[in-house]
N, C-alpha and C positions, 0 to 999 in steps of 0.2 A: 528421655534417655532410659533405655533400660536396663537391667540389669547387670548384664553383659558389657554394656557400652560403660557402666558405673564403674564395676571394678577393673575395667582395662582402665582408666581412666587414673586410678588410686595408683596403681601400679607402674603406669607409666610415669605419673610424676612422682612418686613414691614419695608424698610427703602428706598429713594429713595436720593441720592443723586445729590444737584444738583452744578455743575459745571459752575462757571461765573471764566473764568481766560484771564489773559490777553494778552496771548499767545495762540494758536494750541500746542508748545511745554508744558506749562503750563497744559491746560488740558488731554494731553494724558499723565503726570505723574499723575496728579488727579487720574483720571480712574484705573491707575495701582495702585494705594496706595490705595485707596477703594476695590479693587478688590483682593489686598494682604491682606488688613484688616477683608476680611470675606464676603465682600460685591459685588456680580457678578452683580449691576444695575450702570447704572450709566444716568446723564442728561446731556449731554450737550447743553446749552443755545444758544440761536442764536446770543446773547451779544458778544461769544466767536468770535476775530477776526478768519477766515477763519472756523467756525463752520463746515457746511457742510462735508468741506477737512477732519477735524476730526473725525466725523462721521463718513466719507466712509472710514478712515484707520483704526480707531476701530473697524468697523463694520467686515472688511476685516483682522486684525490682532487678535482678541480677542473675535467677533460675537457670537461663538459658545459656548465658556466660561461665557460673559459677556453680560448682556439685556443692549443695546444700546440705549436712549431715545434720544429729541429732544425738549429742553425747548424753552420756551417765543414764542411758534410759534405764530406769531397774525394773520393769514392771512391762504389763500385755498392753493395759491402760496406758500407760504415756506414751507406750511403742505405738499404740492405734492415734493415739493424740497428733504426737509429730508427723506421724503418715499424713493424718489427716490437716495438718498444716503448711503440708509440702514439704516435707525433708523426704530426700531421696535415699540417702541411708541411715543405718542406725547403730550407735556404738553402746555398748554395756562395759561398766566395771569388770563384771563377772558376768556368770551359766545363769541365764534363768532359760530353762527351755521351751516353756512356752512361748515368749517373745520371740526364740529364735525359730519358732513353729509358726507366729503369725507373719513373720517378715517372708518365710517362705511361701503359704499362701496368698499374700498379696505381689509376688514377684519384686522384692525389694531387699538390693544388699545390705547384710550384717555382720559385724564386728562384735563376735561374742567373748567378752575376756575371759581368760582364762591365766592360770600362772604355771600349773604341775603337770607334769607328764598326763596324768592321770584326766584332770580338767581339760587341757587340748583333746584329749580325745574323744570325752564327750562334748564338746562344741562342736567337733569336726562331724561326729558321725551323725552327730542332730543335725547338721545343715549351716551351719554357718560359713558363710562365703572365704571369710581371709578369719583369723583368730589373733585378739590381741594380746599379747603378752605383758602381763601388770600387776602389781608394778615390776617393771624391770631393771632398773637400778640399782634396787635393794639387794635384787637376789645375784649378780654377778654381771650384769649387762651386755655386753657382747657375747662376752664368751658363753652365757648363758643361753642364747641364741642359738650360736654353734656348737652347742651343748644338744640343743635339740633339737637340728636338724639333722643330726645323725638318722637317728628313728624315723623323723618325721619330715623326710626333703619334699615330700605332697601337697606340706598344708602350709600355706602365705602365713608367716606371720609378720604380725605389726608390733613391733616394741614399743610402749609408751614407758615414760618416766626412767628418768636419765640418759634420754636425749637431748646434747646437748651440740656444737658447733666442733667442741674437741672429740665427742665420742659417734658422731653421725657416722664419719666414714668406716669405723670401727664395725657397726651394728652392718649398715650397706655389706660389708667384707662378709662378717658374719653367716649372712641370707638372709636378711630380713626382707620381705618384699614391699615391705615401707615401714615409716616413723611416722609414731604420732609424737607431735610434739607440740607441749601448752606454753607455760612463763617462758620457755626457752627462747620461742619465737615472739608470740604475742605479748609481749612484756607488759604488766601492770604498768608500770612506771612509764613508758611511753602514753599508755592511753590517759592515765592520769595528767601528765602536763601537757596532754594533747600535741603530741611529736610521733605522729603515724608513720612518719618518715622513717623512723628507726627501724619499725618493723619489717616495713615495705623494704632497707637494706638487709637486715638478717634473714627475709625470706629468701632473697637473694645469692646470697651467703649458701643455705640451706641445700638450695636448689644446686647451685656451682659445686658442693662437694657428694653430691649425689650422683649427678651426671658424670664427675671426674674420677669418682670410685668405678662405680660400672663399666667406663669405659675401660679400666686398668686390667678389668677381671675379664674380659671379653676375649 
């Protein structure tokens, strides 16, 4: 898949899940409860102990099904890492520009956060494909959103933090051109007493108020 085919991809289902578990075991039921839920993306964070490992067996069991990403990468080094373990995209906290220098050179979409007027702009004019706004909960959440697409109706953003099943349609309305979204969806407490099902229904959830906002705005 590439590039192109990546981020229609994010955008079409505008959802990106992100995966902080505290296992490899952990995460690769994530992956599969999102992915039974309606949901073929998935993030896994570099938080996640043996990250990578997970990477390369999702990438290798479910690749062709499922868009593999690569959260919290902060660095050129671990953006080359997950490349090289098969993550097809890559999401950053914040600006490192370098990373977003290598992910263009290897023709591979990125997610560079950003939070200030000032920060989206250098993400955008470096090359990053959609820009994720973070945290966004803290600083006003939706409207925050709509706050910046005044200036900025060009550049995709992705809201993460304080996405939540009450404020998703909110963010949709907004403009965001997807949500990231981690505990909201992938809950600890499900993976913990091993109840995937849970997940597999709030992705669901996710997905029904995404498609239902869009449609309204159409």
């Amino acid at each position: 898949m590439n590039k192109q085919e990546v981020r229609k991809r994010i955008e079409q289902i505008g959802i990106i899940p992100v995966v902080r578990a505290s296992s490899s075991r952990e995460a690769c039921i994530a992956a599969e409860a999102v992915h039974k839920g309606g949901i073929p993306i998935v993030e896994i964070t570099m938080t996640v102990p043996g990250a990578l490992e997970v990477i390369s067996e999702l990438a290798k069991s479910c690749g062709k099904e499922v868009l593999i990403g690569a959260g919290t990468v902060l660095n050129v080094e671990d953006a080359r890492r997950c490349l090289d373990a098969g993550a097809q995209f890559l999401v950053s906290p914040g600006f490192n520009r370098a990373t977003v220098e290598l992910a263009a050179r290897e023709s591979k979409l990125i997610l560079a956060g950003a939070l200030t007027p000032t920060e989206i702009i250098e993400a955008w004019t470096a090359g990053s494909d959609l820009v994720k706004v973070f945290p966004c909960g803290q600083v006003g959440g939706a409207k925050y959103i709509k706050s910046l697409k005044g200036p900025f109706p060009q550049i995709p953003l992705v809201p993460t933090g304080g996405v939540n099943l009450n404020t998703a349609a909110e963010f949709i309305e907004a403009g965001a051109a997807a949500l990231g979204i981690g505990g909201e969806l992938v809950q600890s407490e499900a993976l913990k007493s091993n109840k995937p099902e849970l997940i597999v229904e709030t992705a669901r959830k996710f997905l029904e108020i995404v498609a239902t906002t869009r449609a309204k705005s159409q």
